[in-house]
Biopython code that builds the backbone (N, CA, C, O; Angstrom):
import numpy as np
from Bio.PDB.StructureBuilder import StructureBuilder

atoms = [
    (1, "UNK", "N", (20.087, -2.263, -4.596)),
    (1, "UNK", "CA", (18.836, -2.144, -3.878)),
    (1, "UNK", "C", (17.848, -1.201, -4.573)),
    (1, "UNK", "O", (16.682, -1.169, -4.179)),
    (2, "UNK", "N", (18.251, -0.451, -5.566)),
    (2, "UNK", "CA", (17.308, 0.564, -5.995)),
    (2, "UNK", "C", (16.216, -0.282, -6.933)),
    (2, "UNK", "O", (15.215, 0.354, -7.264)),
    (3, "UNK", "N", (16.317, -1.544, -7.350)),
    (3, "UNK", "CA", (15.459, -2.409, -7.941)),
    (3, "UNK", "C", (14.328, -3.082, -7.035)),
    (3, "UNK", "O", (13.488, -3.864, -7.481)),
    (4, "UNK", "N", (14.419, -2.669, -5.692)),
    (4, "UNK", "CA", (13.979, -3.307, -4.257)),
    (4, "UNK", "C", (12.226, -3.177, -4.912)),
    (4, "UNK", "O", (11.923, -2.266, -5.683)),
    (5, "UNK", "N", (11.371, -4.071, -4.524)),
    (5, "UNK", "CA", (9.809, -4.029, -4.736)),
    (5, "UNK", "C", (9.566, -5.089, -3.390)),
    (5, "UNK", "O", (9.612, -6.319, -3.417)),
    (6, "UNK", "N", (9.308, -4.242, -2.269)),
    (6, "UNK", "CA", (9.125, -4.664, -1.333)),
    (6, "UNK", "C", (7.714, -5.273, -1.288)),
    (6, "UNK", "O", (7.534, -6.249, -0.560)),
    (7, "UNK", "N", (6.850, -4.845, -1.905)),
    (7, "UNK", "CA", (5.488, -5.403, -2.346)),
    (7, "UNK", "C", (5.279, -6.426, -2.839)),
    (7, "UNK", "O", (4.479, -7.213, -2.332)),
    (8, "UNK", "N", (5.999, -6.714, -4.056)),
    (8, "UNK", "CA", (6.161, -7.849, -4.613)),
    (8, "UNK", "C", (7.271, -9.297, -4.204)),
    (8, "UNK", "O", (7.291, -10.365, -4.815)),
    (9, "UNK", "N", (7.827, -9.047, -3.422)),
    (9, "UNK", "CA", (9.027, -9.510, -2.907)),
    (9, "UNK", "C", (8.541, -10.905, -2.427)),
    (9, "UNK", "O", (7.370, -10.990, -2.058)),
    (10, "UNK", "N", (9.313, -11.976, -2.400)),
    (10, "UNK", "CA", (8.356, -13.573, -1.413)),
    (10, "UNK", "C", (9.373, -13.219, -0.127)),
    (10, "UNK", "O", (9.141, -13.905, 0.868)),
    (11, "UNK", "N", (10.501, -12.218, 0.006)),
    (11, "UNK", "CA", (11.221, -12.417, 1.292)),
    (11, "UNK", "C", (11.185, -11.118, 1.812)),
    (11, "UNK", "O", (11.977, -10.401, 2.422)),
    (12, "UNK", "N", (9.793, -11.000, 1.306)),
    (12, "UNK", "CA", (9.634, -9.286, 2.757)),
    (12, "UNK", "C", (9.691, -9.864, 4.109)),
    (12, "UNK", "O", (9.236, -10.982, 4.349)),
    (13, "UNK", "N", (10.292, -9.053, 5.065)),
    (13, "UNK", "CA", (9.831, -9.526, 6.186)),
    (13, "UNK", "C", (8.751, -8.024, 6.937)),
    (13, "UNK", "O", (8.743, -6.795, 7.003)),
    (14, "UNK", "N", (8.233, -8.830, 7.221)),
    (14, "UNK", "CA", (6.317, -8.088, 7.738)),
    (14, "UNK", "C", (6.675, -7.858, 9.245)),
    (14, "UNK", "O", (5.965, -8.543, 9.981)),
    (15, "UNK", "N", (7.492, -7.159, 9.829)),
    (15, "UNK", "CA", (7.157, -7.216, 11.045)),
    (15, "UNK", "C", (5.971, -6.162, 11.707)),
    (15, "UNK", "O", (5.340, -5.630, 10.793)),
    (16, "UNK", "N", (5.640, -5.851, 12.694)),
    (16, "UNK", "CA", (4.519, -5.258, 13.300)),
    (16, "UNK", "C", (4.531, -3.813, 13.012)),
    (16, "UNK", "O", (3.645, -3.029, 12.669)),
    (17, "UNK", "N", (5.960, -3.668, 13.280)),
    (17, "UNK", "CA", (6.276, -1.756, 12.513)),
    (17, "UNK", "C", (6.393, -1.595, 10.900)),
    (17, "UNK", "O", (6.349, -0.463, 10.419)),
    (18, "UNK", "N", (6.471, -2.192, 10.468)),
    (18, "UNK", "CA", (6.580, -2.431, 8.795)),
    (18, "UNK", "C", (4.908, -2.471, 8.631)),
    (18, "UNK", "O", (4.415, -1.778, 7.742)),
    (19, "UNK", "N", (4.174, -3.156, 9.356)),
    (19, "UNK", "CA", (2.609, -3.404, 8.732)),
    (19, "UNK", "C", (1.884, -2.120, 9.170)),
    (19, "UNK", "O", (1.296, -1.472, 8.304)),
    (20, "UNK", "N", (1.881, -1.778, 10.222)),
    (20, "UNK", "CA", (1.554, -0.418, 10.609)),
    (20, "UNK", "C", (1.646, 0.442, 9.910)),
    (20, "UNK", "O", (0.597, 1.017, 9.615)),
    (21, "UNK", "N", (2.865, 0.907, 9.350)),
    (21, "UNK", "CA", (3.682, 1.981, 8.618)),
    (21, "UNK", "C", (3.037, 1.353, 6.951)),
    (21, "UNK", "O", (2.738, 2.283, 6.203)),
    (22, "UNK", "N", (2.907, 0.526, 6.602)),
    (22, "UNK", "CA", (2.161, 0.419, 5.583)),
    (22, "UNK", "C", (0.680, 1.171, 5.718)),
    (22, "UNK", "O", (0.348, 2.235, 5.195)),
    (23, "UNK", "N", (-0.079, 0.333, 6.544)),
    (23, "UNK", "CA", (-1.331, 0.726, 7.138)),
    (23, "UNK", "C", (-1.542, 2.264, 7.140)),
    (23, "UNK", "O", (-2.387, 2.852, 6.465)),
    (24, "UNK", "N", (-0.877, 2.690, 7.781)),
    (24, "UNK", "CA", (-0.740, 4.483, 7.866)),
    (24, "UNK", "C", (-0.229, 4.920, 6.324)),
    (24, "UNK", "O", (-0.613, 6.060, 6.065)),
    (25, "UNK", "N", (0.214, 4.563, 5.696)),
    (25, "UNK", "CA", (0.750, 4.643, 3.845)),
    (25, "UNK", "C", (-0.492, 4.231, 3.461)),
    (25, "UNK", "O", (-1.162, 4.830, 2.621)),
    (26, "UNK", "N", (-0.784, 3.390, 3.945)),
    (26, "UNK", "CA", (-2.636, 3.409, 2.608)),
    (26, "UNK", "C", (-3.730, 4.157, 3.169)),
    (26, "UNK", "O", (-4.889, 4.140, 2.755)),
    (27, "UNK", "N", (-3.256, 4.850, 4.192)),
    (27, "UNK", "CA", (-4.072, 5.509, 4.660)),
    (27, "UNK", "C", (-4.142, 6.988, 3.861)),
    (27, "UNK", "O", (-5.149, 7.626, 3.554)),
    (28, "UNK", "N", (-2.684, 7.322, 3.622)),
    (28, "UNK", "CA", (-2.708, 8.649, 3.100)),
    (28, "UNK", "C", (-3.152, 8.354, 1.553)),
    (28, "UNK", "O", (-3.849, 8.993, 0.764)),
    (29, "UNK", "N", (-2.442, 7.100, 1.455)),
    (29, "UNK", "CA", (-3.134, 7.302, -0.224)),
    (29, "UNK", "C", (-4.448, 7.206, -0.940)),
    (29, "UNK", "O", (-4.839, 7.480, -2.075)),
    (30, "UNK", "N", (-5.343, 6.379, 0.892)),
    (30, "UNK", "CA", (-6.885, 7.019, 0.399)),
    (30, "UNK", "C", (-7.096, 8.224, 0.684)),
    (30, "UNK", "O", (-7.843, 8.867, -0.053)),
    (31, "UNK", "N", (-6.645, 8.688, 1.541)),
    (31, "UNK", "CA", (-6.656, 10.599, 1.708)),
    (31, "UNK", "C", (-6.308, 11.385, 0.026)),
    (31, "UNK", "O", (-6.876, 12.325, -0.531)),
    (32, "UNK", "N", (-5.528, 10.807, -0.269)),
    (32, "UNK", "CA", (-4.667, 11.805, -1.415)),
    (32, "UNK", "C", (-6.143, 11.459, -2.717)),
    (32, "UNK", "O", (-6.922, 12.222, -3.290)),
    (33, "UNK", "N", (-5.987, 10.174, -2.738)),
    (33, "UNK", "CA", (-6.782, 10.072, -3.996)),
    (33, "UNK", "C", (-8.645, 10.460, -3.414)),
    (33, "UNK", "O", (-9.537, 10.273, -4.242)),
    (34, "UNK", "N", (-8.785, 10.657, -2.876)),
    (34, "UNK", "CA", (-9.989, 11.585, -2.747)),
    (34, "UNK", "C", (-10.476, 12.718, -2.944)),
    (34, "UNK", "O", (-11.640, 13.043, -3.177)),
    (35, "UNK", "N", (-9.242, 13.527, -2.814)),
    (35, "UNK", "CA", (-9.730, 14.701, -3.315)),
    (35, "UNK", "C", (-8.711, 14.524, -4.938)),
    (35, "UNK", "O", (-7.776, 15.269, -5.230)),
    (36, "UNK", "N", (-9.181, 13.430, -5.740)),
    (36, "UNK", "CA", (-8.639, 13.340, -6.690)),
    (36, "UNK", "C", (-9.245, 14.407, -8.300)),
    (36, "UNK", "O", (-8.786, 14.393, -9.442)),
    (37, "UNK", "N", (-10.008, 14.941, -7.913)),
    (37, "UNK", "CA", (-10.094, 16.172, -8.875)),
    (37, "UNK", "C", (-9.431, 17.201, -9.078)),
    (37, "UNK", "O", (-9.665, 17.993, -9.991)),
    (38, "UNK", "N", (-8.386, 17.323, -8.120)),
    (38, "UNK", "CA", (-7.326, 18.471, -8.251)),
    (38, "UNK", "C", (-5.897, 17.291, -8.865)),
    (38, "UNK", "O", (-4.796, 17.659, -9.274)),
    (39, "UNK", "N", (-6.300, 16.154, -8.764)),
    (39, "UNK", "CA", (-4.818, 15.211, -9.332)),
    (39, "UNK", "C", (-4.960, 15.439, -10.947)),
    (39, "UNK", "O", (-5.872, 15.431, -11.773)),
    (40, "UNK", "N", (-3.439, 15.663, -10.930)),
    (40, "UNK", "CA", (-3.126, 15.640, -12.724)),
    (40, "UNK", "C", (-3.948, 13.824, -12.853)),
    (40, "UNK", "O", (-4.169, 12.961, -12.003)),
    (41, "UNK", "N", (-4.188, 13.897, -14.313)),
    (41, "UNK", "CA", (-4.147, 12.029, -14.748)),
    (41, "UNK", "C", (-3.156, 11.000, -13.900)),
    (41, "UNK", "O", (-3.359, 10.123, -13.061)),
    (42, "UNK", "N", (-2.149, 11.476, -14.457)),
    (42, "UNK", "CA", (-1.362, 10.631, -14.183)),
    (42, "UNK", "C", (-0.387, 10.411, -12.830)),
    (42, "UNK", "O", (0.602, 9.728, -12.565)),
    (43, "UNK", "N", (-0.899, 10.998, -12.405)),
    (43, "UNK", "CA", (-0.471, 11.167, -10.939)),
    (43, "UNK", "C", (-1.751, 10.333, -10.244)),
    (43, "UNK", "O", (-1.393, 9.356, -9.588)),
    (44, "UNK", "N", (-3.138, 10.576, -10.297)),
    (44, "UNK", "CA", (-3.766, 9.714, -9.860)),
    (44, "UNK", "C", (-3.686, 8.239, -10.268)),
    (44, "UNK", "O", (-3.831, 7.382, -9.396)),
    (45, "UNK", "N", (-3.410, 7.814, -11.836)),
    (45, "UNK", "CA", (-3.120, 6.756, -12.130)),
    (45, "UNK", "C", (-2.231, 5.627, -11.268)),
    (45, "UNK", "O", (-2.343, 4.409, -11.130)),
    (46, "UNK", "N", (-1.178, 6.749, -10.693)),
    (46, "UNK", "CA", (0.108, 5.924, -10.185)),
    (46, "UNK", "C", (-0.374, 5.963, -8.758)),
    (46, "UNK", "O", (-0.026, 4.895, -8.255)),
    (47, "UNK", "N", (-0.965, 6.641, -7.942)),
    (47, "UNK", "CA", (-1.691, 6.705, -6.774)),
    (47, "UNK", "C", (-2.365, 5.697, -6.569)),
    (47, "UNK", "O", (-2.269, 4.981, -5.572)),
    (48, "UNK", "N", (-3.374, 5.490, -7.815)),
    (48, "UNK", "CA", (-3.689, 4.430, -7.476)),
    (48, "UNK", "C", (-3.969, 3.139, -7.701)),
    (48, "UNK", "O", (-4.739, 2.244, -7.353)),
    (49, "UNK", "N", (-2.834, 3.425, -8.589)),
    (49, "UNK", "CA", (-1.571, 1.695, -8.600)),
    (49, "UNK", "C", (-0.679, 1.645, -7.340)),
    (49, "UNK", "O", (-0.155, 0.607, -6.935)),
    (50, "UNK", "N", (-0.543, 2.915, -6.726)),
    (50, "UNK", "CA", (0.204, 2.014, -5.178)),
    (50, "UNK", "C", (-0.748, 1.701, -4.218)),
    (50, "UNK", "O", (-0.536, 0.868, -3.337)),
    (51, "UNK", "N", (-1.912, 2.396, -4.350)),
    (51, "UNK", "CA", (-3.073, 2.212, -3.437)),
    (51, "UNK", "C", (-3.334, 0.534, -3.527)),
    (51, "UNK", "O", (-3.040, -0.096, -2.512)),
    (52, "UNK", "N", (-4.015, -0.425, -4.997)),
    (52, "UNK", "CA", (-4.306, -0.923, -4.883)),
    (52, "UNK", "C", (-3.121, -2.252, -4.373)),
    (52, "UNK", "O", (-3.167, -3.247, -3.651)),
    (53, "UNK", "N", (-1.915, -1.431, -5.396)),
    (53, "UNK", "CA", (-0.877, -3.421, -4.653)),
    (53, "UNK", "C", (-0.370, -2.939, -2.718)),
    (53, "UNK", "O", (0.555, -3.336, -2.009)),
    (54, "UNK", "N", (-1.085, -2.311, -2.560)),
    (54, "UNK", "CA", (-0.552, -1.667, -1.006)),
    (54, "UNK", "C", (-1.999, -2.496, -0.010)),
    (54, "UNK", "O", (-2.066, -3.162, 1.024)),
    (55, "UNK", "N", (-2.632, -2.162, -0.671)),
    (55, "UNK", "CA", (-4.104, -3.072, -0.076)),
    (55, "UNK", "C", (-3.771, -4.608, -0.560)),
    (55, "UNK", "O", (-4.085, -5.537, 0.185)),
    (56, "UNK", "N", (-3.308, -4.788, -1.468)),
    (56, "UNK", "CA", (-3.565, -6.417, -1.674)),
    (56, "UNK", "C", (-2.288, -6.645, -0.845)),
    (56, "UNK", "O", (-2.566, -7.796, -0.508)),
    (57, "UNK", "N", (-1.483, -6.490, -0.452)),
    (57, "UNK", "CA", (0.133, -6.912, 0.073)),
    (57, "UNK", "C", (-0.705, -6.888, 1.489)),
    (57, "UNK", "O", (-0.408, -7.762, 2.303)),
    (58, "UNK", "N", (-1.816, -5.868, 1.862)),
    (58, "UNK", "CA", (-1.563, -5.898, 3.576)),
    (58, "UNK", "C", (-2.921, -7.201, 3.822)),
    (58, "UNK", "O", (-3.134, -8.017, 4.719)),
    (59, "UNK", "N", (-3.618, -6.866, 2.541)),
    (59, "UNK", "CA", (-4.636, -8.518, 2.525)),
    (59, "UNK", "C", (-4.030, -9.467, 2.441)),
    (59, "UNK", "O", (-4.361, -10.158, 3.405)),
    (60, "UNK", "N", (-3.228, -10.028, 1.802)),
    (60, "UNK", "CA", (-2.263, -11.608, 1.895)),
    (60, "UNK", "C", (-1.376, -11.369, 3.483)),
    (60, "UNK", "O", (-1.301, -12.297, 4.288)),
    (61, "UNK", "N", (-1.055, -10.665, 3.623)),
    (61, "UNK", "CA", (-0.626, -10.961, 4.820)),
    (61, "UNK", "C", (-0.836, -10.249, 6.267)),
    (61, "UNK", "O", (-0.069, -9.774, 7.105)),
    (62, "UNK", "N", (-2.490, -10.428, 6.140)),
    (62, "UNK", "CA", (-2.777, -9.858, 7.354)),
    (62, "UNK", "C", (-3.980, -11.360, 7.973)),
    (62, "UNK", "O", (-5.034, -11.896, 7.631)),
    (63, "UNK", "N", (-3.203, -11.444, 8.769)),
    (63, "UNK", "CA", (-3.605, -12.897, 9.866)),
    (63, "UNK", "C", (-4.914, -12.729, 9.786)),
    (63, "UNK", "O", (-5.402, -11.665, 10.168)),
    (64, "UNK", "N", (-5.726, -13.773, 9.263)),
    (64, "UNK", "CA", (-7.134, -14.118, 9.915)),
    (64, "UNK", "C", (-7.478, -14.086, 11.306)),
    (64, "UNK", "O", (-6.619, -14.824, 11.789)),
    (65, "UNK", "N", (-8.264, -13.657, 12.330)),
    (65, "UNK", "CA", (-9.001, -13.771, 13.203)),
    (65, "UNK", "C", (-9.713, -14.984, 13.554)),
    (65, "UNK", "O", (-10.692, -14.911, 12.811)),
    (66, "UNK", "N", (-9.825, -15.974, 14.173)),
    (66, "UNK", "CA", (-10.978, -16.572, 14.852)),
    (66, "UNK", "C", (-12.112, -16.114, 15.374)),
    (66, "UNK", "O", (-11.950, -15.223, 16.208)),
    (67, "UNK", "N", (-13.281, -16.456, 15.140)),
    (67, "UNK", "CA", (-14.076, -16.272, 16.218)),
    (67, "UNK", "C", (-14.164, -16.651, 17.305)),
    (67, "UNK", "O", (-15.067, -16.237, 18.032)),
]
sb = StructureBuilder()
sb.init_structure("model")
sb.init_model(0)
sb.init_chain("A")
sb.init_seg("    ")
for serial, (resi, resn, name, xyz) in enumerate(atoms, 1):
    if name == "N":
        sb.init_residue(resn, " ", resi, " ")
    sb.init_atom(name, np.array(xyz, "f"), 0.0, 1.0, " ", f" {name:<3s}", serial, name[0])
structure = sb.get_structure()
């Protein structure tokens, strides 16, 4: 399991506490990378490489709305 990429995965399962708990995770990592002038390089680099596949994972699978 230590190879696990739950992000990338086709058999995540998304349930309502898993999307949340993501949701609240990209939350801190727009918190963190904001005050990104105190981040080493490369620490922001990797910040925000989880930032962005953390936003695209909760965009593919976050249900469209109707009007």
């Amino acid at each position: 399991m230590a190879d696990c990429q739950p992000l990338a995965c086709r058999n995540t399962a998304l349930t309502p506490d898993n999307h949340r708990a993501l949701t609240e995770h990209l939350a801190e990592l727009t918190a963190s990378l904001s005050d990104g002038d105190r981040l080493a390089p490369y620490l922001r680099h990797r910040l925000t490489e989880q930032h962005t596949a953390t936003e695209a994972f909760l965009t593919r699978h976050t249900p469209e709305t109707s009007p």
